[in-house]
C-alpha positions in Angstrom: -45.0 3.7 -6.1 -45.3 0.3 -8.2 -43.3 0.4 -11.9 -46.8 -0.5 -13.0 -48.8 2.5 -11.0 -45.9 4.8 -12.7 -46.0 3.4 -16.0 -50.0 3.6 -16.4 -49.6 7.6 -14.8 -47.1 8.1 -17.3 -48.7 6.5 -20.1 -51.8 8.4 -19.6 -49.8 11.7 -19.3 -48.6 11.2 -22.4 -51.4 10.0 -23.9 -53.2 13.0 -22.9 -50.8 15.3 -24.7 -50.7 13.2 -27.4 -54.5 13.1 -27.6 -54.7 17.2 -27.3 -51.7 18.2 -29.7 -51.6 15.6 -32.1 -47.5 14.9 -32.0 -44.3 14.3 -29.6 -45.3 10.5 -28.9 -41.4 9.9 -28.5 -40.1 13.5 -27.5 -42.6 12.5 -24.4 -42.1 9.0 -24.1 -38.5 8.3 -23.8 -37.8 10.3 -21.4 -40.6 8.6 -19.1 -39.4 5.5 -20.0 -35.4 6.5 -19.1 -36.1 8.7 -16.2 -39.2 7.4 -14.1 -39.4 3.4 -15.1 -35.3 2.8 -15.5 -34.9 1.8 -19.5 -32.2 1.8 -21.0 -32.0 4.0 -24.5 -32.4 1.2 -26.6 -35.4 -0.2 -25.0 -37.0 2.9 -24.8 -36.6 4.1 -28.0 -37.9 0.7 -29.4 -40.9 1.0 -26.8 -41.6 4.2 -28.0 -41.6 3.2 -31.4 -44.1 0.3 -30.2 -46.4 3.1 -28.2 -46.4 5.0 -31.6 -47.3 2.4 -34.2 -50.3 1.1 -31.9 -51.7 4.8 -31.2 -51.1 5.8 -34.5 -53.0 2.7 -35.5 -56.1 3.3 -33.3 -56.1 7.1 -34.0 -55.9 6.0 -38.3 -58.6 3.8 -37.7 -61.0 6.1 -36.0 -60.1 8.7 -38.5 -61.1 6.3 -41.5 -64.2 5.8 -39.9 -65.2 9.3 -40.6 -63.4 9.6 -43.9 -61.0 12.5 -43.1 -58.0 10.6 -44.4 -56.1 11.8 -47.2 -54.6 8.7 -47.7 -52.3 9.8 -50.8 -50.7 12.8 -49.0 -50.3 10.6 -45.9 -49.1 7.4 -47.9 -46.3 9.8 -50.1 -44.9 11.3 -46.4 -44.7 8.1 -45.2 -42.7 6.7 -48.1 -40.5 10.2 -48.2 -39.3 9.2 -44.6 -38.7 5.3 -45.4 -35.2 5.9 -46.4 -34.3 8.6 -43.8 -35.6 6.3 -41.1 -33.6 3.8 -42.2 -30.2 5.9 -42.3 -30.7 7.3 -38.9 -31.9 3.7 -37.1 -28.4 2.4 -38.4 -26.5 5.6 -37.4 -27.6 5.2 -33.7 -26.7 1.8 -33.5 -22.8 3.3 -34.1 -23.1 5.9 -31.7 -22.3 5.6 -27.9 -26.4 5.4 -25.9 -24.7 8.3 -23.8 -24.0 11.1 -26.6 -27.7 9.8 -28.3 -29.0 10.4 -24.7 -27.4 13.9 -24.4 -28.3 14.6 -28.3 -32.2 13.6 -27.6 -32.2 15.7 -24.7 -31.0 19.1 -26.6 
């Protein structure tokens, strides 16, 4: 099976659950990425991110649309998890892809 075939089965897969429980973009994702189309951790953590900002983006928009955004709630999370984002991104880059891998995977 073509990389492409498996990544546009995979995507979908994941899109569906995303689609039906709202969460686990990258709890799905990377391992997809790892596993069936060969990343490497960094690349398919950083894809992931990627696949979440531009569904996240299309699912805000629709959302909008019908006005059933509590933008201040949403806004304050965001900002809350800034700063822990931050710590963690530059944590992983000190620690070996292989215990990340195994960590991820617990």
């Amino acid at each position: 099976m073509s990389a492409l075939v498996l990544a546009l089965l995979a995507g979908g897969l994941v899109g569906l659950a995303l689609g039906a429980l709202g969460a686990g973009g990258s709890i799905l994702t990377v391992p997809a990425l790892i596993y069936l189309l060969g990343f490497d951790l960094a690349a398919a953590t950083t894809g992931a991110l990627v696949i979440v900002i531009v569904t996240s983006v299309t699912a805000l928009a629709a959302h909008a649309r019908t006005g059933s955004v509590r933008w201040r709630a949403g806004l304050l999370f965001a900002a809350a998890g800034l700063l822990p984002a931050a710590v963690a991104g530059a944590l992983s880059a000190r620690i070996p892809a292989g215990v990340l891998t195994a960590l991820f995977a617990a």
